[in-house]
PDB file with one MODEL, atoms N, CA, C and O in Angstrom:
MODEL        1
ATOM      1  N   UNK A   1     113.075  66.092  85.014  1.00  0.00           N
ATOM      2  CA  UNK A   1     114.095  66.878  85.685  1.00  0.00           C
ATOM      3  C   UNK A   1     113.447  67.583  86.871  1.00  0.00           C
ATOM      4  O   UNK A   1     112.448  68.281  86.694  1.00  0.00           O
ATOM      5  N   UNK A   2     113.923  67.439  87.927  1.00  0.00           N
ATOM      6  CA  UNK A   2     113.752  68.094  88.791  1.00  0.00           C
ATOM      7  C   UNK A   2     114.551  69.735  89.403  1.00  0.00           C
ATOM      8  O   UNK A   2     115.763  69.760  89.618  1.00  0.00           O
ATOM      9  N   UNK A   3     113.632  71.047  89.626  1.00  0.00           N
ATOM     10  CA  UNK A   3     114.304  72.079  89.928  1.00  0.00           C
ATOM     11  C   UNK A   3     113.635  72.657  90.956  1.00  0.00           C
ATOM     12  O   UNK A   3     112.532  72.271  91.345  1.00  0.00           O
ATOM     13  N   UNK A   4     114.613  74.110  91.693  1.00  0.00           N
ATOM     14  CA  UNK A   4     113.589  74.533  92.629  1.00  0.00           C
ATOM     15  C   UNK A   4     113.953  75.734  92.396  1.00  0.00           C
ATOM     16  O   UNK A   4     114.971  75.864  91.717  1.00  0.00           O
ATOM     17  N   UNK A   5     113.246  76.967  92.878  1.00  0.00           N
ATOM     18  CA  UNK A   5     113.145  77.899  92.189  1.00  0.00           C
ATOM     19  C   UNK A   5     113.985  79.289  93.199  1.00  0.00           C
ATOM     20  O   UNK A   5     113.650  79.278  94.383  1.00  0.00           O
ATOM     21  N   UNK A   6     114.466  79.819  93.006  1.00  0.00           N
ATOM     22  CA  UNK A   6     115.401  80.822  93.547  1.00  0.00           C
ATOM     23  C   UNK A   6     114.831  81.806  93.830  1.00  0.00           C
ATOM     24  O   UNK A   6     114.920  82.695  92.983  1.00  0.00           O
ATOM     25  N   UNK A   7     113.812  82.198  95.391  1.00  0.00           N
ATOM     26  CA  UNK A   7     113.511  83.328  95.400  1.00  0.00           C
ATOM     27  C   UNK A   7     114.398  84.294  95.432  1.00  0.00           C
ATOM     28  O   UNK A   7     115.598  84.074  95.597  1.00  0.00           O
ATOM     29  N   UNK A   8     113.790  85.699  95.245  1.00  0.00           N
ATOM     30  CA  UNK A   8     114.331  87.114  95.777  1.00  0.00           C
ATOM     31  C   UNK A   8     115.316  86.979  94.820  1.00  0.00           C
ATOM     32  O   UNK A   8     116.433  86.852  95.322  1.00  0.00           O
ATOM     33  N   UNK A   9     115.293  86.965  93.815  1.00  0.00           N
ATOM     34  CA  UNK A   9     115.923  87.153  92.351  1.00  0.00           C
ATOM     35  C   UNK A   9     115.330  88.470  91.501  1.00  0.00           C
ATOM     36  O   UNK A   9     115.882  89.017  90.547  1.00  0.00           O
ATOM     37  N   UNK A  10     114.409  88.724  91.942  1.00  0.00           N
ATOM     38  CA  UNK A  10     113.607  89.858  90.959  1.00  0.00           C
ATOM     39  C   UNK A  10     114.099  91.027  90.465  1.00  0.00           C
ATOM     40  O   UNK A  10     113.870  91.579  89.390  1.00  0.00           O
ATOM     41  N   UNK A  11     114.897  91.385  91.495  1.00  0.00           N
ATOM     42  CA  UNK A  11     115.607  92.724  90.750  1.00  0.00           C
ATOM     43  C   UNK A  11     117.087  92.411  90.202  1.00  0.00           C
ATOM     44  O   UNK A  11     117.886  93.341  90.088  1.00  0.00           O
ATOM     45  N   UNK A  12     117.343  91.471  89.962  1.00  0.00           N
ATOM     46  CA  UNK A  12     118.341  90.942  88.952  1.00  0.00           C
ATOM     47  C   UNK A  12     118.067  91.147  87.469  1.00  0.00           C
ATOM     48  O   UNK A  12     117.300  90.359  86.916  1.00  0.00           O
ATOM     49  N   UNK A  13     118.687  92.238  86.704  1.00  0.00           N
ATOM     50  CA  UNK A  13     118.214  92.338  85.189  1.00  0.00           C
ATOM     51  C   UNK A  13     119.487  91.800  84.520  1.00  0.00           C
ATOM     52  O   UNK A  13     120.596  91.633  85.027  1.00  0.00           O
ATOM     53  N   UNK A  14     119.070  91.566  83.250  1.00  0.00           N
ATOM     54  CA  UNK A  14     120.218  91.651  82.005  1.00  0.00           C
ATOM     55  C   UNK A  14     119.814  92.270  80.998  1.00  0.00           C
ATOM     56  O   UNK A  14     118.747  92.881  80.929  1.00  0.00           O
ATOM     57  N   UNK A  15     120.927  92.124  79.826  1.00  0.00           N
ATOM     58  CA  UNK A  15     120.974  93.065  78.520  1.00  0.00           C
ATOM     59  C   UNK A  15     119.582  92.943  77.716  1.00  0.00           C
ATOM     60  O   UNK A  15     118.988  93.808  77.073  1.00  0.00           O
ATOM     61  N   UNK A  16     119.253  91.613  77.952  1.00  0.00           N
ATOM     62  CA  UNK A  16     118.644  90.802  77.030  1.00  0.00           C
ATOM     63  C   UNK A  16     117.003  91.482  77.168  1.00  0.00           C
ATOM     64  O   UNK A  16     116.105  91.358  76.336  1.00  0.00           O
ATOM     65  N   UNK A  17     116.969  91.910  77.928  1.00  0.00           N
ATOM     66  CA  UNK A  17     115.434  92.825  77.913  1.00  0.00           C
ATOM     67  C   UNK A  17     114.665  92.164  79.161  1.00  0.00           C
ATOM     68  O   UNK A  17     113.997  92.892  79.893  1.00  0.00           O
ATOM     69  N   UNK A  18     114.746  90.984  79.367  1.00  0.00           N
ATOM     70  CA  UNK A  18     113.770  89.699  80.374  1.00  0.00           C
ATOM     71  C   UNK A  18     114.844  88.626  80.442  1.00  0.00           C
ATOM     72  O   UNK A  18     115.727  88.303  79.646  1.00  0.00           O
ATOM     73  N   UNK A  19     114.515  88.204  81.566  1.00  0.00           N
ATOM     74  CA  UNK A  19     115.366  87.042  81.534  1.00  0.00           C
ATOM     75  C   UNK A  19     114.649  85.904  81.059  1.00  0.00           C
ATOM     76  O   UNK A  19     115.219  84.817  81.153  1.00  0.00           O
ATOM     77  N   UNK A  20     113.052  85.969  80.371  1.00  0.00           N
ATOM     78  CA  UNK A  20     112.286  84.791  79.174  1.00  0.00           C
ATOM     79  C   UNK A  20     113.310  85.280  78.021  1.00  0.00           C
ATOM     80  O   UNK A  20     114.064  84.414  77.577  1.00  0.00           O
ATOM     81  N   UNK A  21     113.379  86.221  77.643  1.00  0.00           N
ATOM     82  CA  UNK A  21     114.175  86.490  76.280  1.00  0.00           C
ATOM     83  C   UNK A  21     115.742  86.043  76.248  1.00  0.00           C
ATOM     84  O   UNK A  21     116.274  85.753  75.177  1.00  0.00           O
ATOM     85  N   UNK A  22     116.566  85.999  77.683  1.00  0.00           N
ATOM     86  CA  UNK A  22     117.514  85.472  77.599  1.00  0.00           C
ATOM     87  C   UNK A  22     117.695  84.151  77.373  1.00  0.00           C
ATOM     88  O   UNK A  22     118.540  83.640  76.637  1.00  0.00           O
ATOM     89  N   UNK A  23     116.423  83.328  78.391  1.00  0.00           N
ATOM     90  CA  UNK A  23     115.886  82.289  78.033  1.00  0.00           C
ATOM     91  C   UNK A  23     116.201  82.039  76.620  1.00  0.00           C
ATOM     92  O   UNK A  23     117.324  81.690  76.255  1.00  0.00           O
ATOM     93  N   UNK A  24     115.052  82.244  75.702  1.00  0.00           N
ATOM     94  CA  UNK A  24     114.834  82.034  74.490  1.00  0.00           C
ATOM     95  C   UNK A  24     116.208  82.062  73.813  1.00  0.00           C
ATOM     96  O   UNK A  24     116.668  81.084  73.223  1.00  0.00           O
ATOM     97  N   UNK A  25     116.916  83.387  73.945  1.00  0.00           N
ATOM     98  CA  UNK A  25     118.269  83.382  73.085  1.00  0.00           C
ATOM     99  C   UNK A  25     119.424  82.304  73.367  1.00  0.00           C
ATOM    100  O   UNK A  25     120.059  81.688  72.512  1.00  0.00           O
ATOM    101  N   UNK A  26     119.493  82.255  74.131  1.00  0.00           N
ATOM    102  CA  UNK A  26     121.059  81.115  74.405  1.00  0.00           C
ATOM    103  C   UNK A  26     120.283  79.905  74.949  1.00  0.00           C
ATOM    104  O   UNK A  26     120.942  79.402  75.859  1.00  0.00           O
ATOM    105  N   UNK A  27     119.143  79.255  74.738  1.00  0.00           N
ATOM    106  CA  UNK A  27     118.753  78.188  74.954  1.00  0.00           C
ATOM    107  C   UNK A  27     118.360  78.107  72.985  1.00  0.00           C
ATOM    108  O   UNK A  27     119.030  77.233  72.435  1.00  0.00           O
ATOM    109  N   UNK A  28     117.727  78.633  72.348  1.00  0.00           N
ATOM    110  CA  UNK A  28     117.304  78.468  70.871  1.00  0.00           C
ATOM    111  C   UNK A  28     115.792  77.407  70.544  1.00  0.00           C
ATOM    112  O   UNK A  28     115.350  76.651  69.678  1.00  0.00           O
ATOM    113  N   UNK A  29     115.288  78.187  72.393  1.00  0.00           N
ATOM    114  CA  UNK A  29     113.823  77.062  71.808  1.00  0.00           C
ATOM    115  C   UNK A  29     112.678  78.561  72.130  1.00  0.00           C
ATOM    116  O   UNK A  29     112.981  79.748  72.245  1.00  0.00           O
ATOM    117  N   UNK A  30     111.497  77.970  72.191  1.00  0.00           N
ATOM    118  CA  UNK A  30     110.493  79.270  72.444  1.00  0.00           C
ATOM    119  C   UNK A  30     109.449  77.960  73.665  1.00  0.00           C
ATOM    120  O   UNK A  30     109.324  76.738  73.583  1.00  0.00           O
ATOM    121  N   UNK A  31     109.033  78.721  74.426  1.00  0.00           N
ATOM    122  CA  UNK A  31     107.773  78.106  75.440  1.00  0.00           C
ATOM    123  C   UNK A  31     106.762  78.956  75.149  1.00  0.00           C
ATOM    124  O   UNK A  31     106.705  80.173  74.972  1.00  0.00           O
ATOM    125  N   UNK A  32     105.459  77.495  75.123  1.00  0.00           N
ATOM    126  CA  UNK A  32     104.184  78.219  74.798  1.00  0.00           C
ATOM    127  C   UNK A  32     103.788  78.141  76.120  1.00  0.00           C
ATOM    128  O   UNK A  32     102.946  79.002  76.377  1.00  0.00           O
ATOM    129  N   UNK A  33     104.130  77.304  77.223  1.00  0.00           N
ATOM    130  CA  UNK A  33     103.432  77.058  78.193  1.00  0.00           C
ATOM    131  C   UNK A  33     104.098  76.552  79.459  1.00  0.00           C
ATOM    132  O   UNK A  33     105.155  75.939  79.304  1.00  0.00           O
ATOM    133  N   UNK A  34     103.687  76.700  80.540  1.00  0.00           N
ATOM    134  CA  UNK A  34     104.872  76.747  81.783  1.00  0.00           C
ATOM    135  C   UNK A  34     105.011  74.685  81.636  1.00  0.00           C
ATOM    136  O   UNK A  34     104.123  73.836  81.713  1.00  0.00           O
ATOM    137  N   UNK A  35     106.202  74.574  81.456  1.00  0.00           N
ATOM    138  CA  UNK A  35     106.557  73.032  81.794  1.00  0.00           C
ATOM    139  C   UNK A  35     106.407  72.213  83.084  1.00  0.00           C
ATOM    140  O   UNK A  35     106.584  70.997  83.008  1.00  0.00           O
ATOM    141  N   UNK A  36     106.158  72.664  84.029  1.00  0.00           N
ATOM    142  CA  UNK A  36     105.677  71.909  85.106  1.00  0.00           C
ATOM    143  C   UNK A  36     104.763  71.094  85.027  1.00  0.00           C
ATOM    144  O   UNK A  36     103.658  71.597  84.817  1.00  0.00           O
ATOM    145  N   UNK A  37     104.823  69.579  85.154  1.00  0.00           N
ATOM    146  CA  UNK A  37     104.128  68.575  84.883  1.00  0.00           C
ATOM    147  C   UNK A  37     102.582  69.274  85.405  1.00  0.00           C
ATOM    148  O   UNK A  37     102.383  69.958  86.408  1.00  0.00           O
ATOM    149  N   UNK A  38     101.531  68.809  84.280  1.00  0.00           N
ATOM    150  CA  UNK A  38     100.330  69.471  84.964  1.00  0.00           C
ATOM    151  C   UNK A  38      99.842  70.706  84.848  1.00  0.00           C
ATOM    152  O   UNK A  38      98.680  71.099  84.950  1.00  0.00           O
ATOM    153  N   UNK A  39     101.130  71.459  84.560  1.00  0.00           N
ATOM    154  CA  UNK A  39     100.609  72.938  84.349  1.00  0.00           C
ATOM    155  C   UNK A  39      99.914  73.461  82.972  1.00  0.00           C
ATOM    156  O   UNK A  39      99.684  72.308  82.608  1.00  0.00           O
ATOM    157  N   UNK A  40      99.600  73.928  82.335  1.00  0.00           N
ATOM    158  CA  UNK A  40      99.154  75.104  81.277  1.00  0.00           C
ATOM    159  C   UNK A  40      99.116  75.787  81.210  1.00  0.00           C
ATOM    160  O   UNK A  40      98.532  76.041  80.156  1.00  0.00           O
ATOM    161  N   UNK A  41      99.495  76.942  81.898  1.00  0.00           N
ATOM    162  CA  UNK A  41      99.854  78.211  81.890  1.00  0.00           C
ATOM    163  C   UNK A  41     100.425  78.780  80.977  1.00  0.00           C
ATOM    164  O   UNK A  41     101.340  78.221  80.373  1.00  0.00           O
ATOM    165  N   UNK A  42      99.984  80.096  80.655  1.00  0.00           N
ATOM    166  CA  UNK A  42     101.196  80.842  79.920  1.00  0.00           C
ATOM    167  C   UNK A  42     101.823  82.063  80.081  1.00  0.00           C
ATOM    168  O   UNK A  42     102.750  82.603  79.477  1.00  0.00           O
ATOM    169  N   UNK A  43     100.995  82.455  81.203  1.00  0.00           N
ATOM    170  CA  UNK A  43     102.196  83.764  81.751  1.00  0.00           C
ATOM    171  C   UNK A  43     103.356  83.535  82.311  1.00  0.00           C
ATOM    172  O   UNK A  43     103.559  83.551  83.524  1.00  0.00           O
ATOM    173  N   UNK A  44     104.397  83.248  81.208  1.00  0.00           N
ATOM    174  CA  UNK A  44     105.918  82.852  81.586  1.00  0.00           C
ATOM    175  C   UNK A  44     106.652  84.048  81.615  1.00  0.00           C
ATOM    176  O   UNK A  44     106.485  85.176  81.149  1.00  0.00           O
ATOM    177  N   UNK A  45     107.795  83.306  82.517  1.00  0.00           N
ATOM    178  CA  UNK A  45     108.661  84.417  82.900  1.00  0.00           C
ATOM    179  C   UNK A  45     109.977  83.507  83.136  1.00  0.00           C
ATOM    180  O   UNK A  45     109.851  82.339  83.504  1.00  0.00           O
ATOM    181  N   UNK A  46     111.507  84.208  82.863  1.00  0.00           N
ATOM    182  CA  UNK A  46     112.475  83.852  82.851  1.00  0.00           C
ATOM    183  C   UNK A  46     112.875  83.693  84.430  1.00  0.00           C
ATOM    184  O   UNK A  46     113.425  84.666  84.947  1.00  0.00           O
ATOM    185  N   UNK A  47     112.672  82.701  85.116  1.00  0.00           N
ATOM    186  CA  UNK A  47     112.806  81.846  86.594  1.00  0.00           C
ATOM    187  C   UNK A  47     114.447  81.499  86.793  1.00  0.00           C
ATOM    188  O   UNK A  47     115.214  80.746  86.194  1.00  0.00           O
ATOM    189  N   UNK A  48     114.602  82.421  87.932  1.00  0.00           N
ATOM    190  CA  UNK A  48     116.272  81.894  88.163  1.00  0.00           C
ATOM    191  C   UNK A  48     115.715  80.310  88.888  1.00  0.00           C
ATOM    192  O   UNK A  48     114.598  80.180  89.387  1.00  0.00           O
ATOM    193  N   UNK A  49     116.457  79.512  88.833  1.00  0.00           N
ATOM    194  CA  UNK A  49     116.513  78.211  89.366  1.00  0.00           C
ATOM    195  C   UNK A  49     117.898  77.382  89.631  1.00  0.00           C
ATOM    196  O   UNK A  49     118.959  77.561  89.032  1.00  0.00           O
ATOM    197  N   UNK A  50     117.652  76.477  90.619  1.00  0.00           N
ATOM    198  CA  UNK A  50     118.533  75.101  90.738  1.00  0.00           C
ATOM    199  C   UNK A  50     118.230  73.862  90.105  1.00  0.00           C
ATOM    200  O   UNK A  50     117.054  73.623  89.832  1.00  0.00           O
ATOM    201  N   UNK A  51     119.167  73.002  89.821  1.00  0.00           N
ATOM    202  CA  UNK A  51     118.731  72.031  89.868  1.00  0.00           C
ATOM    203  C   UNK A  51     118.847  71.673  91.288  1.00  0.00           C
ATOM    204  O   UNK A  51     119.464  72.233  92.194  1.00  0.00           O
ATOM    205  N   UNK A  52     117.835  70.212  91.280  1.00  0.00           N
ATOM    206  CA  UNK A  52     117.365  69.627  92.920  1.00  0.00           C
ATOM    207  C   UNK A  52     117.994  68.860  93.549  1.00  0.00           C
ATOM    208  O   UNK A  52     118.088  68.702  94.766  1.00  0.00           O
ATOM    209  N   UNK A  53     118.623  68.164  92.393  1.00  0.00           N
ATOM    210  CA  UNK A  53     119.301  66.934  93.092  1.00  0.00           C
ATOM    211  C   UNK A  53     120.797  67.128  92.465  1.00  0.00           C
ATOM    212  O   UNK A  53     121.082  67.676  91.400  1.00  0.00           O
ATOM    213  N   UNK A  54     121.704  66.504  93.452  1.00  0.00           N
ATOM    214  CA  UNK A  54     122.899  66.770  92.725  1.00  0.00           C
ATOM    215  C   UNK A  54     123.576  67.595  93.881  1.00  0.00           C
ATOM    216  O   UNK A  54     123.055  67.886  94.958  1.00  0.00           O
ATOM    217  N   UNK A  55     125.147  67.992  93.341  1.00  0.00           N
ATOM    218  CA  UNK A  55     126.098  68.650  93.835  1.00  0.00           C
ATOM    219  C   UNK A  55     126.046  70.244  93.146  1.00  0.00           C
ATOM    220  O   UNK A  55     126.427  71.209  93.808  1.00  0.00           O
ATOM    221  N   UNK A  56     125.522  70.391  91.724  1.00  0.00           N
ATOM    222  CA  UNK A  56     125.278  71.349  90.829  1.00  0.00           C
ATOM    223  C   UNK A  56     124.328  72.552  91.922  1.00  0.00           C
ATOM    224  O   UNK A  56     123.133  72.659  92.200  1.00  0.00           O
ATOM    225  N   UNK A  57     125.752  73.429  92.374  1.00  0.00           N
ATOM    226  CA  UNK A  57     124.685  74.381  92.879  1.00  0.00           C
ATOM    227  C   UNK A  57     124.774  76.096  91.869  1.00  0.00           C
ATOM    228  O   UNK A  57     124.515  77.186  92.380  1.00  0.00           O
ATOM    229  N   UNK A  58     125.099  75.933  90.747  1.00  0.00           N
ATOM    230  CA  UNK A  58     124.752  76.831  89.839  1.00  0.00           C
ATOM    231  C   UNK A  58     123.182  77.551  89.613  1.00  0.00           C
ATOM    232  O   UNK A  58     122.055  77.109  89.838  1.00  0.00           O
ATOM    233  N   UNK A  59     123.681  78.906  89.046  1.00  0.00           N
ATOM    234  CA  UNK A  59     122.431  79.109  88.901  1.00  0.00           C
ATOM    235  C   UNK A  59     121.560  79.386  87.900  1.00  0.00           C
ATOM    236  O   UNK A  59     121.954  80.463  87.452  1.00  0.00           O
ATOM    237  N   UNK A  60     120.373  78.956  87.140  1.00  0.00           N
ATOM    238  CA  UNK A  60     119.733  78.880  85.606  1.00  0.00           C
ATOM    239  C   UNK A  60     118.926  79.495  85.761  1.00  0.00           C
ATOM    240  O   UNK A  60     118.486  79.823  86.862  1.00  0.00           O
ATOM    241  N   UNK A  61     118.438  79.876  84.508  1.00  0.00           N
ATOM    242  CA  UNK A  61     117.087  80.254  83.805  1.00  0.00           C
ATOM    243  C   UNK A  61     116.291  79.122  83.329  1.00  0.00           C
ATOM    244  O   UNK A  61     116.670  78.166  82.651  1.00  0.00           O
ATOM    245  N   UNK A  62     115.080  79.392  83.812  1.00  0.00           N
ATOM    246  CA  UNK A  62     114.174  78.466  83.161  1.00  0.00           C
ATOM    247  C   UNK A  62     112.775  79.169  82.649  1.00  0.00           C
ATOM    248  O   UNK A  62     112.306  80.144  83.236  1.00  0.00           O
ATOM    249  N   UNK A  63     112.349  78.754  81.848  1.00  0.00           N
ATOM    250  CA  UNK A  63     110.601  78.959  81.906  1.00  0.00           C
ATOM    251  C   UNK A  63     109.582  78.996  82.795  1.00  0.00           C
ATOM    252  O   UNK A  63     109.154  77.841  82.814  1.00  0.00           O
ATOM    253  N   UNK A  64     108.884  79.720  83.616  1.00  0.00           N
ATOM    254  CA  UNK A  64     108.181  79.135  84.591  1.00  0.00           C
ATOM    255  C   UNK A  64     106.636  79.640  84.310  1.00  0.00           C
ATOM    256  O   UNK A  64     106.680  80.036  83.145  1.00  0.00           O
ATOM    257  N   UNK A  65     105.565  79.786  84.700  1.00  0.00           N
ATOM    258  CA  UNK A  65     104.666  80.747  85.229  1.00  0.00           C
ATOM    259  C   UNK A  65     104.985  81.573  86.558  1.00  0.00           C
ATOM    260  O   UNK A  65     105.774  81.386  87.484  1.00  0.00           O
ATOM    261  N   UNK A  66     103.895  82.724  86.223  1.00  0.00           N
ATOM    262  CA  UNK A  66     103.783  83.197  87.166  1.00  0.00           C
ATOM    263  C   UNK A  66     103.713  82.376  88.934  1.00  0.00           C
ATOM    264  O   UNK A  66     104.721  82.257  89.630  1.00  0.00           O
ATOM    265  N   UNK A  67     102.747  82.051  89.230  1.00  0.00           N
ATOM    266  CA  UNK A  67     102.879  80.879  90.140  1.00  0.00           C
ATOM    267  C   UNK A  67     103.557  79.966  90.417  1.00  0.00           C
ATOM    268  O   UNK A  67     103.706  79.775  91.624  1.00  0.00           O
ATOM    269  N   UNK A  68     104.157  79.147  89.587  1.00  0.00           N
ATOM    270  CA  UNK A  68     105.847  78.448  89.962  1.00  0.00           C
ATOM    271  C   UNK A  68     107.055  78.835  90.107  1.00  0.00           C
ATOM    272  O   UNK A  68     108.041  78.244  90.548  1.00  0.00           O
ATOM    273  N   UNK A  69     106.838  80.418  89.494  1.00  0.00           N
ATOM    274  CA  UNK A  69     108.186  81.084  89.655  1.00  0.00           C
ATOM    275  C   UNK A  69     107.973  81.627  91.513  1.00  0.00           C
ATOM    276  O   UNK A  69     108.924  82.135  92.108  1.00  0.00           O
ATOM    277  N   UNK A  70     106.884  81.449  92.060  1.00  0.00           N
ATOM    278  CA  UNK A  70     106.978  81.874  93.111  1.00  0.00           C
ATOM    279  C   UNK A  70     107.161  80.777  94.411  1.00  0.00           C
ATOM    280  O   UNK A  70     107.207  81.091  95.600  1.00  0.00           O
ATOM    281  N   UNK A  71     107.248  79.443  93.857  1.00  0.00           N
ATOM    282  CA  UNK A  71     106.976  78.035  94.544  1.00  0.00           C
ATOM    283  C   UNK A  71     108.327  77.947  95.309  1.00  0.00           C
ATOM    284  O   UNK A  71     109.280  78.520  94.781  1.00  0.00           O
ATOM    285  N   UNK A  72     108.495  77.406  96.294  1.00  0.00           N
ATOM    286  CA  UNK A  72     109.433  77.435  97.494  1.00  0.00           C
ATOM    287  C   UNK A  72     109.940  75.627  97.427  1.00  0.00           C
ATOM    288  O   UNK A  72     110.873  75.138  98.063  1.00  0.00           O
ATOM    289  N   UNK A  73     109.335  75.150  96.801  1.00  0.00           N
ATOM    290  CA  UNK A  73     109.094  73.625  96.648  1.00  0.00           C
ATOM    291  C   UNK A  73     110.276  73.327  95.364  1.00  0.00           C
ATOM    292  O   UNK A  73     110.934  74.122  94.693  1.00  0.00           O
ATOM    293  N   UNK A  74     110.217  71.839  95.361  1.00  0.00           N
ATOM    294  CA  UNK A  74     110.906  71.377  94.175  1.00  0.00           C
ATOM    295  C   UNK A  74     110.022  70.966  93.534  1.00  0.00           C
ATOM    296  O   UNK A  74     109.021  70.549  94.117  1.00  0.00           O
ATOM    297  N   UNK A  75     110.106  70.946  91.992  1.00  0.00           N
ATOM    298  CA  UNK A  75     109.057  71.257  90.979  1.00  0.00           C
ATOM    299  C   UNK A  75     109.793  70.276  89.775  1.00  0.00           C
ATOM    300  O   UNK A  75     110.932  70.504  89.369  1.00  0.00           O
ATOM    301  N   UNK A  76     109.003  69.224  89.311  1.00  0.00           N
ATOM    302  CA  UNK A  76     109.138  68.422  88.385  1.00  0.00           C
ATOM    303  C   UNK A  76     108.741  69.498  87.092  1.00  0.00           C
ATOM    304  O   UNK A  76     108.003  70.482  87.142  1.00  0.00           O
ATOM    305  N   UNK A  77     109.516  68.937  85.903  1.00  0.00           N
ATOM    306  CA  UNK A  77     109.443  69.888  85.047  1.00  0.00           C
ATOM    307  C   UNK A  77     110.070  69.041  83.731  1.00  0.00           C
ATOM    308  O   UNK A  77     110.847  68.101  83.896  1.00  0.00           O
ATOM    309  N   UNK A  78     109.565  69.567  82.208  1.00  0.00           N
ATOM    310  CA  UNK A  78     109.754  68.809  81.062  1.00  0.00           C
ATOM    311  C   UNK A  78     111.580  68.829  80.784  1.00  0.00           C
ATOM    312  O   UNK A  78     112.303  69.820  80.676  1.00  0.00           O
ATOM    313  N   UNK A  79     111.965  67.346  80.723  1.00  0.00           N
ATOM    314  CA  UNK A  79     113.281  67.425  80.285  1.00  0.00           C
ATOM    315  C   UNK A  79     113.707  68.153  78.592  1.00  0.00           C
ATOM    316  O   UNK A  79     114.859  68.273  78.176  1.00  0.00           O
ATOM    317  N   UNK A  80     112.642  68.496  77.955  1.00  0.00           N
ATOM    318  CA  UNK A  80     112.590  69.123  76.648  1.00  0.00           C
ATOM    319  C   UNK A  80     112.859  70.212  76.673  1.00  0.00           C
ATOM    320  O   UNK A  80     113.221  70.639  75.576  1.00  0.00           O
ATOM    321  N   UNK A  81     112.852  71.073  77.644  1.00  0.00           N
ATOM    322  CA  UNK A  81     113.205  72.613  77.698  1.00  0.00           C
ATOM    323  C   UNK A  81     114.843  72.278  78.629  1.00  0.00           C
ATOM    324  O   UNK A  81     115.085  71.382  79.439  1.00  0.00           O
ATOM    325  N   UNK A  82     115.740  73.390  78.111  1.00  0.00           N
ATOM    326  CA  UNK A  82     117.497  73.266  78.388  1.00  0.00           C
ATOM    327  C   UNK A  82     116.679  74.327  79.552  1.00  0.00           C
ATOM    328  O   UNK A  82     115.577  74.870  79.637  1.00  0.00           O
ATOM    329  N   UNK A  83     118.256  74.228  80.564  1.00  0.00           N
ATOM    330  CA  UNK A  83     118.438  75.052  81.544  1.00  0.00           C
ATOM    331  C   UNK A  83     119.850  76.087  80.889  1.00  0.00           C
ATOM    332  O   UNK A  83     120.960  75.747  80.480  1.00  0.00           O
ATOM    333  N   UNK A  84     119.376  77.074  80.985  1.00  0.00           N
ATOM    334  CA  UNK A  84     120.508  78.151  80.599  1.00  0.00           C
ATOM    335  C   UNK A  84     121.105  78.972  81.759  1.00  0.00           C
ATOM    336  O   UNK A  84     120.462  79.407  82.714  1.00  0.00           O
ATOM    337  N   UNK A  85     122.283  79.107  81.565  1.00  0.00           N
ATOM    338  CA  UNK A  85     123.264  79.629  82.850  1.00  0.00           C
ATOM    339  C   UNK A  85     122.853  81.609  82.869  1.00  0.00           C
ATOM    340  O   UNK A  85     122.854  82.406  81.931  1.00  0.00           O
ATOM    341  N   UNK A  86     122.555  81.817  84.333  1.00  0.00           N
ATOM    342  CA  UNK A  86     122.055  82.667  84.641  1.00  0.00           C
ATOM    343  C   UNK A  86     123.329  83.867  84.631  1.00  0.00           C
ATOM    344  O   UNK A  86     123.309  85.079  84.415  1.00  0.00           O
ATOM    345  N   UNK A  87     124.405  82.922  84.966  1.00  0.00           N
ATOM    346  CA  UNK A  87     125.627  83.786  84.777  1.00  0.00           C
ATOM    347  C   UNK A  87     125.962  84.813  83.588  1.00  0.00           C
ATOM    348  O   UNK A  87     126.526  84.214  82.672  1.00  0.00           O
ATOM    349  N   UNK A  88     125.803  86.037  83.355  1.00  0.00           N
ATOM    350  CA  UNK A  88     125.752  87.052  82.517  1.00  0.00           C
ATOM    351  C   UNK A  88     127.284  86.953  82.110  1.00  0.00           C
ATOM    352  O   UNK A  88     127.345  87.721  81.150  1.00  0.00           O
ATOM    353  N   UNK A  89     128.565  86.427  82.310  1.00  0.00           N
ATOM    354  CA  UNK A  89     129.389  86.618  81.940  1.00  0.00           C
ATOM    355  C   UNK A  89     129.694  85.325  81.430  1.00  0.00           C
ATOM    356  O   UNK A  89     130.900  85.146  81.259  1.00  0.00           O
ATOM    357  N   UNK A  90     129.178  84.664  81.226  1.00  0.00           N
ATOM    358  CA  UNK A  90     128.919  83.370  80.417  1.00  0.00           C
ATOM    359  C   UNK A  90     128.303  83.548  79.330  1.00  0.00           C
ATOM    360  O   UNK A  90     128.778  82.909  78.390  1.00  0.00           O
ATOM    361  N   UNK A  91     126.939  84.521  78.978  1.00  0.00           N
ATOM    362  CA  UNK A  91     126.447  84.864  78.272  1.00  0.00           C
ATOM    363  C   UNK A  91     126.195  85.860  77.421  1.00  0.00           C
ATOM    364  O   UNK A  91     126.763  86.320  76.431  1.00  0.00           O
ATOM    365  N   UNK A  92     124.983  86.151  78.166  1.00  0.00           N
ATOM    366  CA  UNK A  92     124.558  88.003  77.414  1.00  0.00           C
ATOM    367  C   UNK A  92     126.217  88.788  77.586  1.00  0.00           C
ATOM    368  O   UNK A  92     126.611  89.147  76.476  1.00  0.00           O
ATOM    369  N   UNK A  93     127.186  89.098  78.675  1.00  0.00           N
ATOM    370  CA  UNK A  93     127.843  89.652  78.544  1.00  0.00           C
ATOM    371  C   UNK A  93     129.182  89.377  78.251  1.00  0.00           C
ATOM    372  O   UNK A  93     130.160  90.045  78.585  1.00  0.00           O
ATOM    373  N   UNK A  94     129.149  88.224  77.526  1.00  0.00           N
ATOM    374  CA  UNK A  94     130.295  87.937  77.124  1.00  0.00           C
ATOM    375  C   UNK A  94     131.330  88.434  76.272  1.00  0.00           C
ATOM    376  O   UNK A  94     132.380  87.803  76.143  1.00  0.00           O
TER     377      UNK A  94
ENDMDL
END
């Protein structure tokens, strides 16, 4: 799957404490390690994102590291981890 990453998102909060923890909750998986092909990292963080290709200009949460959450690029990434909708009234504040 291909995504790219949504700067100047940072001061966007939710209920959920982090947006990794929102992650975790309405997706129902846990990351040990940033999914970017290649990577190992584990200072993750809940990454607003796009998908890359496509008409889908919504906006998700993903897993990232520190360093990919800051990437300006499109970023190959494990189809094993879900993309969860960043939209709070879809979710946490439903």
């Amino acid at each position: 799957m291909k995504i790219k990453n949504i700067n100047g998102t940072s001061q966007t909060t939710c209920v959920c404490g982090s947006w990794l923890k929102h992650w975790e909750k309405f997706s129902g998986q846990t990351a040990t390690y940033c999914p970017v092909t290649g990577c190992l990292k584990k200072d993750l963080v809940g990454a607003h994102v796009q998908k890359a290709n496509g008409s889908d200009d919504k906006w998700y949460i993903y897993p990232l590291c520190n360093a990919h959450n800051q990437s300006t690029g499109v970023l190959e990434v494990s189809d094993s981890y879900k993309l969860v909708s960043a939209n709070k009234k879809e979710t946490c504040e439903k």
